[in-house]
C-alpha positions as CSV (number, residue, x, y, z in Angstrom):
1,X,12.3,11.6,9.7
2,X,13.5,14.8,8.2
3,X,12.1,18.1,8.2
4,X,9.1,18.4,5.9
5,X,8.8,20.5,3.0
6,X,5.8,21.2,0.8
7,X,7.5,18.8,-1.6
8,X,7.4,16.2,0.5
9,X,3.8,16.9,1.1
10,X,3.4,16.7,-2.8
11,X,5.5,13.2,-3.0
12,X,3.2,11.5,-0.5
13,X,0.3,12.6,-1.8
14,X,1.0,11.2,-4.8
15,X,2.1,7.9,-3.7
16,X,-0.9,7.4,-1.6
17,X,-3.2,8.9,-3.8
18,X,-2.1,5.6,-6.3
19,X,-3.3,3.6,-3.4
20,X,-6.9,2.3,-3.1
21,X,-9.0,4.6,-1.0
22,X,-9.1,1.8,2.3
23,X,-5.2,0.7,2.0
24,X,-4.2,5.0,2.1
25,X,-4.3,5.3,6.2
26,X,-1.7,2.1,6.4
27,X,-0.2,3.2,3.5
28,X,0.5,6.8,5.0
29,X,1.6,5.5,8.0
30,X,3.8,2.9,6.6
31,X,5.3,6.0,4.5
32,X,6.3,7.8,7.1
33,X,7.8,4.5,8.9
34,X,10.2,4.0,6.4
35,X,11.2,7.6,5.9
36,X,11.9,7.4,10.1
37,X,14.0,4.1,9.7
38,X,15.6,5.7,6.4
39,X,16.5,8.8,8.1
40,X,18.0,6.7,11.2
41,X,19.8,4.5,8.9
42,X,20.9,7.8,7.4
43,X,22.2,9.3,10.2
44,X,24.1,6.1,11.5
45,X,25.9,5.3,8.2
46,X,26.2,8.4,7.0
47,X,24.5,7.2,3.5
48,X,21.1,7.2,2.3
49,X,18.9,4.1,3.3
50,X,19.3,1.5,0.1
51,X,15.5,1.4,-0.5
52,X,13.9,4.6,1.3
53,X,16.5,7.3,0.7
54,X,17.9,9.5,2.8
55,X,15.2,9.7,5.5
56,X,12.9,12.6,3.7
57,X,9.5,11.8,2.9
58,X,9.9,12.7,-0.4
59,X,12.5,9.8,-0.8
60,X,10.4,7.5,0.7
61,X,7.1,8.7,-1.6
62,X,9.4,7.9,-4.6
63,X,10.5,5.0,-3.5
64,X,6.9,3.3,-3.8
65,X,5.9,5.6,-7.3
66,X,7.2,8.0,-9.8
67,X,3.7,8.9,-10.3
68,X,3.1,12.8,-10.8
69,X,1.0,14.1,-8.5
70,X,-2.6,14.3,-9.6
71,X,-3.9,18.1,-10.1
72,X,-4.3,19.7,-6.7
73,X,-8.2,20.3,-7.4
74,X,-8.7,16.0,-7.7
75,X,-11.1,14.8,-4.6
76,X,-8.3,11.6,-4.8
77,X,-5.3,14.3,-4.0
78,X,-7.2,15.8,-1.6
79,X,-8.2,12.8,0.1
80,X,-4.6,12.0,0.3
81,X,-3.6,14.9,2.0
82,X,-6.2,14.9,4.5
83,X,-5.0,11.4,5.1
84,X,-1.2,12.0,5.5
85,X,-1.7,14.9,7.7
86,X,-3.9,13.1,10.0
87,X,-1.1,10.2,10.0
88,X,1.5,13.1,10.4
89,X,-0.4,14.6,13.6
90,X,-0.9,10.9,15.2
91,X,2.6,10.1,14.7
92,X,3.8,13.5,16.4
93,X,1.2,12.9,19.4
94,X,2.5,9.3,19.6
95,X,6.3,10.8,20.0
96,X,5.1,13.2,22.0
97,X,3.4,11.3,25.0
98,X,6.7,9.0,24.5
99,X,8.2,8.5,27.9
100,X,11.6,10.7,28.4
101,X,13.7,7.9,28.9
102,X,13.2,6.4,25.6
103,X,13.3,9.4,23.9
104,X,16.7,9.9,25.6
105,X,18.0,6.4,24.3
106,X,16.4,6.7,20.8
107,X,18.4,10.0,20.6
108,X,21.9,8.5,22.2
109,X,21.4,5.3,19.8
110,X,21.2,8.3,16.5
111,X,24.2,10.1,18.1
112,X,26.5,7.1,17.8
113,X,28.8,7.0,14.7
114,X,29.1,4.0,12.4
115,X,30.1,0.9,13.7
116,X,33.3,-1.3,12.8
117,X,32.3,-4.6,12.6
118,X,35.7,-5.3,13.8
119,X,34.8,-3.6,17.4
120,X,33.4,-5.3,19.5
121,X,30.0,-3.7,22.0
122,X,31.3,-3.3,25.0
């Protein structure tokens, strides 16, 4: 996933505060699992992701709703937040306890360039 911005922040708390309050914790972590797969996608075809953008959460936010966010003060924004920052720290923890020899591979598979689908793997 991309580096986050405050308007990423605002994006995803607006798609998930258009969620039911129980379906906002799969929905935050879904979010950010699409922006990760749109950002690889990204990064290996050197275009944005057909569905989820180009790996920012922000793209992937607007990708579910064009809803404006809610006014900051609203218990439902708040709740959002709260939910896609706790989804945000579990998914860093997650990458962070990752063993070093996946990491490694995850980062050579990003490094490659596209593929010909004329070449064969070799």
């Amino acid at each position: 996933m991309r580096r986050l911005y405050w308007s990423d922040l605002e994006a995803g708390c607006a798609a998930l505060a258009a969620l039911p309050r129980e379906a906002r914790a799969a929905g935050a972590s879904a979010l950010l699992e699409e922006a990760h797969a749109a950002d690889r996608y990204a990064r290996r075809f050197r275009r944005p992701h057909p569905r989820w953008g180009d790996g920012s959460l922000m793209a992937a936010a607007r990708a579910r709703t064009r809803t404006p966010a809610p006014p900051p003060a609203t218990p439902d924004l708040q709740e959002a937040l709260a939910v896609l920052l706790a989804a945000l720290a579990s998914r860093r923890m997650a990458v962070q306890s990752q063993p070093a020899e996946q990491a490694a591979g995850e980062r050579e598979i990003a490094s490659r360039g596209p593929r010909s689908p004329n070449r064969e793997e070799g």
